[in-house]
LUMVEX-934280 format. One record per residue (C-alpha): residue in three letters; x, y, z. Coordinates in pm, whole numbers, padded with zeros to 5 digits, always signed. Example, Ala and Ser with C-alpha at 12.3 -4.5 7.8 and 13.67 -1.06 7.14 Angstrom:
! LUMVEX-934280
ALA+01230-00450+00780;SER+01367-00106+00714;
//
This chain:
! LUMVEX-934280
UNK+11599+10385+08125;UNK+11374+10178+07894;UNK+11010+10157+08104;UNK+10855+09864+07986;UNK+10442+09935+07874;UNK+10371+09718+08256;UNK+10632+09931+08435;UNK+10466+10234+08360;UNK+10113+10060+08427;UNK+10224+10004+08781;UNK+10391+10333+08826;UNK+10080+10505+08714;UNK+09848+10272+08967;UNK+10139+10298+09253;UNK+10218+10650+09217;UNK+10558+10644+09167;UNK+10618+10916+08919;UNK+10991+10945+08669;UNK+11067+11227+08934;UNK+11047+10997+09193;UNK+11293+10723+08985;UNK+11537+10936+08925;UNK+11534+11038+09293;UNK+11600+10682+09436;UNK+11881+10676+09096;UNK+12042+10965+09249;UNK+12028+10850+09611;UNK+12133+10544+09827;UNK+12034+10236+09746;UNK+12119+09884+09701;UNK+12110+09650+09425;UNK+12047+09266+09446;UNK+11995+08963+09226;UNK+11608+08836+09276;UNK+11600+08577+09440;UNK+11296+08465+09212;UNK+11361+08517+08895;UNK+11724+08513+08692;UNK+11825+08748+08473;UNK+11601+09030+08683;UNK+11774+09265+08966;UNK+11581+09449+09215;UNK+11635+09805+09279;UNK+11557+09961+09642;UNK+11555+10313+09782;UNK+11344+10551+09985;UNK+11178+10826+09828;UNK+10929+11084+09943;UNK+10896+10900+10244;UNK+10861+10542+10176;UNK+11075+10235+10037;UNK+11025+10105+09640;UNK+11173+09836+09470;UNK+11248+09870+09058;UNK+11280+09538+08886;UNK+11519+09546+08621;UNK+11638+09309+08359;UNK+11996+09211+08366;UNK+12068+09486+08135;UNK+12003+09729+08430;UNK+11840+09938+08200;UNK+11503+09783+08145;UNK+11224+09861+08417;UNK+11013+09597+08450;UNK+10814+09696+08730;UNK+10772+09900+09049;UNK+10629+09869+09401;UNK+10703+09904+09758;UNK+10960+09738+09906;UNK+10903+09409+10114;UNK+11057+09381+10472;UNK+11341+09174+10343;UNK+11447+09413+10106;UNK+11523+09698+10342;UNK+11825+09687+10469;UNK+12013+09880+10785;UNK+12252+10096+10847;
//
C-alpha cells in the first residue's frame, strides 16, 4: 500500500501503527464509496480494540488518511 506523507502524519498522531493496517487488511471489514468525496473509498475495521477508517483513493491502494471510525460507519452483524 502506497501511504501518502499525510497518511502517515495521522497514523503517527492517531497511533495506528502498519501492524495495526495490516490487521484490519487481514480481518473483517467493509468497504464503501465516501459519501464526500469521489474517487476516495473508506476502509473500516476493528483493531486492538477500537474501530478505524482508511481513506483510500480509487486505486485502493493509496492511503490517504486514517482515524476512528464515525457512528455511521460501523455497521452490525
Amino acid at each position: 500500500m502506497n501511504i501518502t506523507d499525510h497518511a502517515a502524519d495521522q497514523m503517527k498522531k492517531r497511533g495506528f501503527t502498519v501492524e495495526m493496517l495490516g490487521q484490519l487488511l487481514k480481518g473483517r471489514y467493509w468497504l464503501k464509496p465516501s459519501p464526500q468525496r469521489q474517487n476516495r473509498y473508506l476502509v473500516t475495521g476493528f483493531v486492538d480494540g477500537k474501530w478505524w477508517t482508511v481513506v483510500t483513493e480509487s486505486d485502493l491502494y493509496t492511503m490517504v488518511t486514517v482515524r476512528r471510525a464515525h457512528a455511521s460507519e460501523i455497521e452490525s452483524d
